[in-house]
C-alpha positions in Angstrom: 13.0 -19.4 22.9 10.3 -17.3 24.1 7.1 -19.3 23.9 3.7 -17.2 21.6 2.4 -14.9 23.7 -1.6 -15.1 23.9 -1.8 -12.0 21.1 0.1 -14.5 19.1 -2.1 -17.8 20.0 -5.2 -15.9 19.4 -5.1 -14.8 16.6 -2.9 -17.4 14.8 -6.1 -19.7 16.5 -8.6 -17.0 14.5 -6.7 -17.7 11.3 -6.8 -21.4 11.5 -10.9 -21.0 11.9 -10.9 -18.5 9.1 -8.9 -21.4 6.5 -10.9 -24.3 7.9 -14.2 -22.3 7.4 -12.9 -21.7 3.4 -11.2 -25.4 3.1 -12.5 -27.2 0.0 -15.8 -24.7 -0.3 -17.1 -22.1 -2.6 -18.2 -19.3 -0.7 -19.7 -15.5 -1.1 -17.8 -12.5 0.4 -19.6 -9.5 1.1 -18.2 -6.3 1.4 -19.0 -2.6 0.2 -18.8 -1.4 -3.6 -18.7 -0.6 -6.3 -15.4 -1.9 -7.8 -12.5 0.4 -6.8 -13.5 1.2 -3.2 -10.8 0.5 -0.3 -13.2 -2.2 1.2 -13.1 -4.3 -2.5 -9.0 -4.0 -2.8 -8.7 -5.5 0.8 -11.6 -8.2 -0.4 -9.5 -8.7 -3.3 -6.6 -9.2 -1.2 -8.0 -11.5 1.5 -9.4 -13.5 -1.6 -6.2 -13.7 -3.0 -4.5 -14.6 0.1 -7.2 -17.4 0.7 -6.5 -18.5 -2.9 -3.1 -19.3 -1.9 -3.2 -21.4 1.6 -6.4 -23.2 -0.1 -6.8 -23.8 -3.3 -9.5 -26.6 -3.1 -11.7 -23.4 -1.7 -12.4 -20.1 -3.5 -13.8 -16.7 -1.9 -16.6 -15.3 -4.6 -17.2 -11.3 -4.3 -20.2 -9.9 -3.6 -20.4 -5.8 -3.7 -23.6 -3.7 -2.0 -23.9 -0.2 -2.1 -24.5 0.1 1.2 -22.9 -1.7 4.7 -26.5 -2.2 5.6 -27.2 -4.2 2.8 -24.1 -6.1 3.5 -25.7 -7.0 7.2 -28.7 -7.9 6.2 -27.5 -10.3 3.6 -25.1 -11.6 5.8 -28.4 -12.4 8.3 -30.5 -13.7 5.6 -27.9 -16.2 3.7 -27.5 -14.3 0.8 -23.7 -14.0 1.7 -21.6 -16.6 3.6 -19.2 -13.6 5.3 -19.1 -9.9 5.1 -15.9 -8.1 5.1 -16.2 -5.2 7.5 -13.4 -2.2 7.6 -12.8 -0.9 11.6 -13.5 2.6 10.2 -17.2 1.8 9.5 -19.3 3.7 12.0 -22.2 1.2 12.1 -19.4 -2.0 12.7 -21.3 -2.3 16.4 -24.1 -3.4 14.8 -21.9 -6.6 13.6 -20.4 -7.0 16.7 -23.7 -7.2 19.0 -26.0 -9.2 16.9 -26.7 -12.4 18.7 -26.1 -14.4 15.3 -23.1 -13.0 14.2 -19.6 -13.2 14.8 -16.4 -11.8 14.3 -14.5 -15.2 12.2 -11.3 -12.9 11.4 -9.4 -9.6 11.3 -6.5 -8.0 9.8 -4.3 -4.7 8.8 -4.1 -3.8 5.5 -3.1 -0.6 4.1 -5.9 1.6 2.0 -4.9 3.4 -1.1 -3.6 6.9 -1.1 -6.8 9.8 -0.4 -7.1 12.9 -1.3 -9.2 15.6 -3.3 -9.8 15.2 -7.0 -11.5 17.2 -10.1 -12.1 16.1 -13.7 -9.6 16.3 -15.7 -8.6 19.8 -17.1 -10.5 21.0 -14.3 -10.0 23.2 -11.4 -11.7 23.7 -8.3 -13.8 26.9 -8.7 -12.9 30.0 -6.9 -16.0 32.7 -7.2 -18.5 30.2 -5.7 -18.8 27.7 -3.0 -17.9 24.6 -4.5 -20.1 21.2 -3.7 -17.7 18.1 -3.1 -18.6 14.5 -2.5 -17.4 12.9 0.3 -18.3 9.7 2.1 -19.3 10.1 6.4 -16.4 7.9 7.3 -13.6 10.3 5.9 -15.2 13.4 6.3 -12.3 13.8 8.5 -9.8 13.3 6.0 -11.8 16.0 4.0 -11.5 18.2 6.8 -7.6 18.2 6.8 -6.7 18.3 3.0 -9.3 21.4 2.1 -7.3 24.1 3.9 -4.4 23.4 1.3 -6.9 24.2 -1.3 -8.9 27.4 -0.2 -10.2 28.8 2.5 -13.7 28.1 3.8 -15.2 24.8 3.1 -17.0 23.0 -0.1 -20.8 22.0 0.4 -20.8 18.2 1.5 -22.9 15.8 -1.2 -22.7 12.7 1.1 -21.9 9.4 -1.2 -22.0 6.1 -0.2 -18.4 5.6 -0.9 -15.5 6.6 -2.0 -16.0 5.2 -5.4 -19.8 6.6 -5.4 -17.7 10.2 -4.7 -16.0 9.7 -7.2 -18.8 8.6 -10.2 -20.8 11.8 -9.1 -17.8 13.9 -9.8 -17.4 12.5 -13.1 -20.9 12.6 -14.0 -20.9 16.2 -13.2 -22.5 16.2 -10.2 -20.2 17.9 -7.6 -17.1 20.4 -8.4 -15.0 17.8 -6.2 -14.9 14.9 -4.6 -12.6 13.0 -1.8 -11.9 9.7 -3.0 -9.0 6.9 -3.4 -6.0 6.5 -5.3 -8.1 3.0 -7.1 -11.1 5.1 -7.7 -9.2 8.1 -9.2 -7.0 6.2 -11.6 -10.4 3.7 -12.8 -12.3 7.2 -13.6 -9.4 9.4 -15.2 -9.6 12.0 -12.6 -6.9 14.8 -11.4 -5.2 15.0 -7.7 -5.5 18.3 -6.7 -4.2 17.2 -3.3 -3.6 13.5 -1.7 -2.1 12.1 1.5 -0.5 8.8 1.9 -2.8 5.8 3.4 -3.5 4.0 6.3 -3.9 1.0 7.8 -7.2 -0.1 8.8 -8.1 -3.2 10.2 -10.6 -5.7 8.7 -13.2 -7.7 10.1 -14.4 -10.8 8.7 -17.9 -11.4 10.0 -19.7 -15.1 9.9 -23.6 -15.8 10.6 -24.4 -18.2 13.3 -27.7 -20.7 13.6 -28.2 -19.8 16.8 -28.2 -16.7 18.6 -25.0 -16.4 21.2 
């Protein structure tokens, strides 16, 4: 038999640190809201998962509007560890702070994306239509709107996917690119959706000392 290769050790050693740091304690997980948004399912899933190798300890959820908010609560106590996606374009700001570390990662899948409207809706075809869309998966916005029309919507950025999706049903924006979670909490309509992906989570801890 082959013996664990150091992929393997490490992060089987990672794990280990991540259970001991939860063992027999109540603790606050950060991550990004509001309810619905790929970052809370995988919260909700690490929470569960923690649930079940440790259940003298308990992960409590703690939801910001913003990743920034997330950092500085992690810095000033507020939270015991944030929950950080791979995707997030400000995750270097985690990694390089001399009192934080990375505790934990992992893959988990996000829900399906894709472009929806209010129900009975339609996108509208005489005007430019506005669409929310978070920075992160501008990309993905980018790819699904040539199946739609031609041209391109007006960007109202959001916060998150979830945020997208509230504007859109507050009447905010003709159309917004959001998750499968989002969509189905709100009562909205796919007009067009691609299958998920995996994304890698980090699990961030704050340090007394700086490294």
């Amino acid at each position: 038999m082959r013996s664990p290769g150091p992929f393997t050790q490490d992060y089987a050693a990672s794990h280990d640190r991540l259970t001991a740091t939860v063992c027999d304690r109540e603790l606050v997980l950060g991550t990004l809201g509001p309810a619905g948004t790929s970052s809370h399912a995988a919260a909700l899933m690490l929470k569960e998962r923690m649930a079940e190798l440790n259940p003298g300890g308990s992960l409590h959820l703690r939801l910001s509007a913003k990743f920034t908010e997330v950092f500085g609560a992690l810095l000033d106590g507020s939270i015991d560890l944030a929950l950080v996606p791979s995707a997030y374009h400000g995750a270097t700001a985690f990694h390089w702070h001399p009192r934080l570390r990375l505790l934990f990662h992992f893959a988990s899948p996000t829900p399906d994306y894709g472009l929806v409207v209010r129900p009975g809706s339609r996108v509208p075809s005489g005007r430019r239509p506005t669409g929310a869309v978070m920075a992160e998966v501008r990309v993905v916005l980018d790819d699904l709107w040539p199946r739609v029309q031609p041209g391109s919507p007006v960007v109202v950025a959001a916060r998150s996917t979830a945020h997208a999706a509230q504007l859109l049903a507050d009447g905010s924006v003709d159309v917004a690119l959001t998750n499968d979670s989002a969509r189905q909490r709100l009562g909205l309509d796919w007009v067009t959706s691609r299958p998920g992906v995996a994304v890698v989570w980090m699990v961030f801890e704050a340090t007394t000392t700086d490294r």
